[in-house]
N, C-alpha and C positions, 0 to 999 in steps of 0.2 A: 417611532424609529429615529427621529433626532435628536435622541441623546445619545446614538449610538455613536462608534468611533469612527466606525466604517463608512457612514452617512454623513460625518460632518466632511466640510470644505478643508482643504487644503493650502496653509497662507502660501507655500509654494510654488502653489499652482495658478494663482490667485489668477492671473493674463496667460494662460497657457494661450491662449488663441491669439496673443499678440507678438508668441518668440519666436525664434527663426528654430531653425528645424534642430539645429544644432544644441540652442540653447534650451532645448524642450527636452531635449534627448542625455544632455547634462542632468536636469533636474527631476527626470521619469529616473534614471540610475543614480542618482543618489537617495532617493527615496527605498529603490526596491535592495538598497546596502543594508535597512534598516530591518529589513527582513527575519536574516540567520541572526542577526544582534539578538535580536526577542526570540528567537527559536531556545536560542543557548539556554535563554532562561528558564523553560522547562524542560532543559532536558531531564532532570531527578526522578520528574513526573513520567514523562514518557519513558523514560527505563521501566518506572514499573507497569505501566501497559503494556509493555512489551512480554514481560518476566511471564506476566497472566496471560499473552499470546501464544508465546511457547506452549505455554505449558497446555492450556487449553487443546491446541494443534496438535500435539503429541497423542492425546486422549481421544483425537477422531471429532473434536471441535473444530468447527468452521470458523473465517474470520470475514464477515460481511457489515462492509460498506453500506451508508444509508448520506442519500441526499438529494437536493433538489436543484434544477441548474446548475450554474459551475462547477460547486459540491458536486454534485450527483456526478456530474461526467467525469471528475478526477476520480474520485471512487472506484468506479466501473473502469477506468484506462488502467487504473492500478491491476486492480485485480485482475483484466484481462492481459497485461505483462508478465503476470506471475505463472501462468502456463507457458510459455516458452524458455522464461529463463529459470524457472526452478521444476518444472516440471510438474507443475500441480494440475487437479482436473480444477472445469469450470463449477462442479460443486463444492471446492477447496474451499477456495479465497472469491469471494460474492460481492457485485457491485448492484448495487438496487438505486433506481432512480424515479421521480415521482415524473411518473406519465411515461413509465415503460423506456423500452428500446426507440422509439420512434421522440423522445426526449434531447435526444445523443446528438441531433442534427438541427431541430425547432423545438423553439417554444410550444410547452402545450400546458394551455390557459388554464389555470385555477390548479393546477396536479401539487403543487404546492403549500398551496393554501387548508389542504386538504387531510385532515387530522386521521381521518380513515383508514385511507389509500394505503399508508406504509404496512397498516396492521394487516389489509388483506394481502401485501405482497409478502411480508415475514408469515404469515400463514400458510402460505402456497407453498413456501420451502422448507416446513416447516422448525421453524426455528425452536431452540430446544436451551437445558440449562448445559449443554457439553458448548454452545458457541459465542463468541464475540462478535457484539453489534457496535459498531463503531458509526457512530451520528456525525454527518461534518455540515455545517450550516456558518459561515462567515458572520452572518447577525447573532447565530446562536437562540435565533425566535421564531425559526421556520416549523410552520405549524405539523407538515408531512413527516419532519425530522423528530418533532414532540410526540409524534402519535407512535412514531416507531420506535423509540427509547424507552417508551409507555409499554407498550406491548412485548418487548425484550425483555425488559424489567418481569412482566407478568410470569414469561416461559422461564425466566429464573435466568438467563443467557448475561454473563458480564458484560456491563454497556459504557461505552467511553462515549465522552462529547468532546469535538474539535469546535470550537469558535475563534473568533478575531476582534471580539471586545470583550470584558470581562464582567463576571457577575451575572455571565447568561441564563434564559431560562432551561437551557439545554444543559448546561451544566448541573444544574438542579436534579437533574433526571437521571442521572449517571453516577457509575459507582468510581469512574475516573472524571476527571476535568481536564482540557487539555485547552487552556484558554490561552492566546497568543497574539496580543494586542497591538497591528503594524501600524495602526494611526490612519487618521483620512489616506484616501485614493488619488491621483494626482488627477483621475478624474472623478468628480466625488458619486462616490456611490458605487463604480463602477467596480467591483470585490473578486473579477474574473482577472487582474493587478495584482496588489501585494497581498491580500487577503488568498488570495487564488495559487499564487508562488508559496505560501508557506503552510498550505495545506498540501503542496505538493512536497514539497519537502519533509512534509509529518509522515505523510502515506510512504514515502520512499523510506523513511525509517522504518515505523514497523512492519512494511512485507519484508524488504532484508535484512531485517535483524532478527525477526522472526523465525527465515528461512536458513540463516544461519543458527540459531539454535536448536532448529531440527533434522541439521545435518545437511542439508542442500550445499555448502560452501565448503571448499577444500584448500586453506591460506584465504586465498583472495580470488578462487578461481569458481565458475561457476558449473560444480562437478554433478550437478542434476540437469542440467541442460538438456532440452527437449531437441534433438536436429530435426527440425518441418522443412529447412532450406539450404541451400548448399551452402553458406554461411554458416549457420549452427552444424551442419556436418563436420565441414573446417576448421571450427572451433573447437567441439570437439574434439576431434584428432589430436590438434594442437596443445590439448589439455591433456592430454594421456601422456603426449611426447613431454610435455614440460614436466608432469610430476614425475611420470619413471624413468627420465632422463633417455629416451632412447629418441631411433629416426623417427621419421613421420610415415615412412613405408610399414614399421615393425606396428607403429601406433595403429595405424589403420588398419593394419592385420586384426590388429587386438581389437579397435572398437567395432570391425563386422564380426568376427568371432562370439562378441559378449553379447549378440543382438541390438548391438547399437543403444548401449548402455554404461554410460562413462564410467559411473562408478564400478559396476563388474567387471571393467577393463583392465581398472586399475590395480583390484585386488587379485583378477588374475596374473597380471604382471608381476607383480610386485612378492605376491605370496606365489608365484608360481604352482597356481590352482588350472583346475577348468572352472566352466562357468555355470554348471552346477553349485561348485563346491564353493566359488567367489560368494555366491547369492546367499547361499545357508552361510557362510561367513557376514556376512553385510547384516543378513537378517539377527544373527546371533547378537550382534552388533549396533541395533539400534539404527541402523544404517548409516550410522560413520564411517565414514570410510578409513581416520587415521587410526579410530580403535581397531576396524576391522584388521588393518594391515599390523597395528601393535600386539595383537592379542594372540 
């Protein structure tokens, strides 16, 4: 591990325990500036694991997360945001982490280490050549993350690896590489830091860009939204009002009327349909809603 990036020290940091709170907090944010710098630089790369998301997702392919600590938990946070704000089920977009659900809160000792583990949890769901297995591991040498890439690879399923040094063995494995090199940690080793932020920032990429090329996004609005709470009910109301230009009484007329379904709200509005005829429109439509309303 000490030739890794992510493991070595930081000359930044070098007295962290001797600055004043101030002066720690300067040089924790100039570091994590360094972040979106190296993101930028692949973005070429991550377009085209996106392109293969899409298109994957359109086809009834899944897109599941794999990883151990940090990794793992962003994974799993991703994927469980993607049910509210795009409206996917928890079979959609899959967050897998080594040593289960009970991982998400504590440590659980060796789940990592553990070359096996992943293969029996991609087995359980079963994973297939229709889905995308997406590995993220900061070292890019986590053994649970190898064994899953491994077995992705086997089922024929397109496999991406996420790391934060370069030249990974994870990379290796994969039919994308998505390597993103932020440099030591301001505490060294500690990769749940800038290593941690730019895995967040990869995963925020391709669920929404994903979700917008399968029609989930309408401009910039999020017109597959799940309402679970009076907030998302709100919203979307507020989403119906904005695209058809009308009140927020007429909206809310329209969005109980569509069953509480933004997009058939819309295309009821708009096309001055019922919600019969919005839905076979949407459907005919691939579920765009701007084709649905152009066509």
């Amino acid at each position: 591990m000490k030739h890794l990036s992510t493991e070595s020290r930081n000359e930044a940091s070098m007295h962290l325990d001797e600055m004043t709170i101030e002066e720690a907090l300067i040089t924790m944010n100039r570091e994590d500036q360094k972040v979106p710098q190296e993101i930028s630089k692949i973005i070429p790369k991550l377009s085209e694991v996106i392109e293969v998301t899409i298109n994957r997702f359109k086809n009834g392919g899944r897109i599941i997360y794999l990883g151990a600590g940090t990794s793992g938990r962003l994974g799993v946070l991703d994927a469980a945001e993607c049910v509210p704000t795009f409206n996917t089920s928890i079979n959609e977009v899959i967050g897998l982490i080594a040593g289960g659900q009970r991982a998400l809160t504590v440590a659980v000792e060796g789940a990592e280490d553990n070359l096996s583990l992943a293969r029996q949890d991609l087995t359980h769901i079963h994973v297939s050549d229709k889905d995308v297995v997406i590995g993220i591991a900061a070292s890019g040498s986590t053994p649970y993350v190898k064994g899953g890439l491994q077995c992705a690879n086997e089922s024929g399923a397109h496999t991406v690896a996420i790391s934060c040094n370069t030249d990974t063995e994870i990379s290796k494995l994969a039919n994308h590489a998505i390597e993103v090199d932020v440099g030591p940690e301001i505490l060294t080793g500690s990769t749940r830091l800038k290593a941690g932020t730019a895995q967040k920032l990869i995963l925020n990429m391709i669920s929404t860009l994903t979700m917008v090329g399968v029609g989930k996004v309408y401009d910039n609005l999020m017109i597959d939204v799940k309402a679970t709470n009076k907030k998302l009910i709100d919203r979307s109301i507020r989403i119906i009002q904005d695209i058809c230009d009308i009140s927020y009484s007429e909206a809310q007329q329209q969005f109980e009327a569509s069953g509480e379904n933004v997009k058939v709200a819309v295309v009821m509005q708009l096309c001055t349909l019922s919600k019969q005829a919005a839905e076979e429109k949407l459907l005919a439509n691939d579920s765009f809603v701007k084709r649905a309303i152009q066509s």
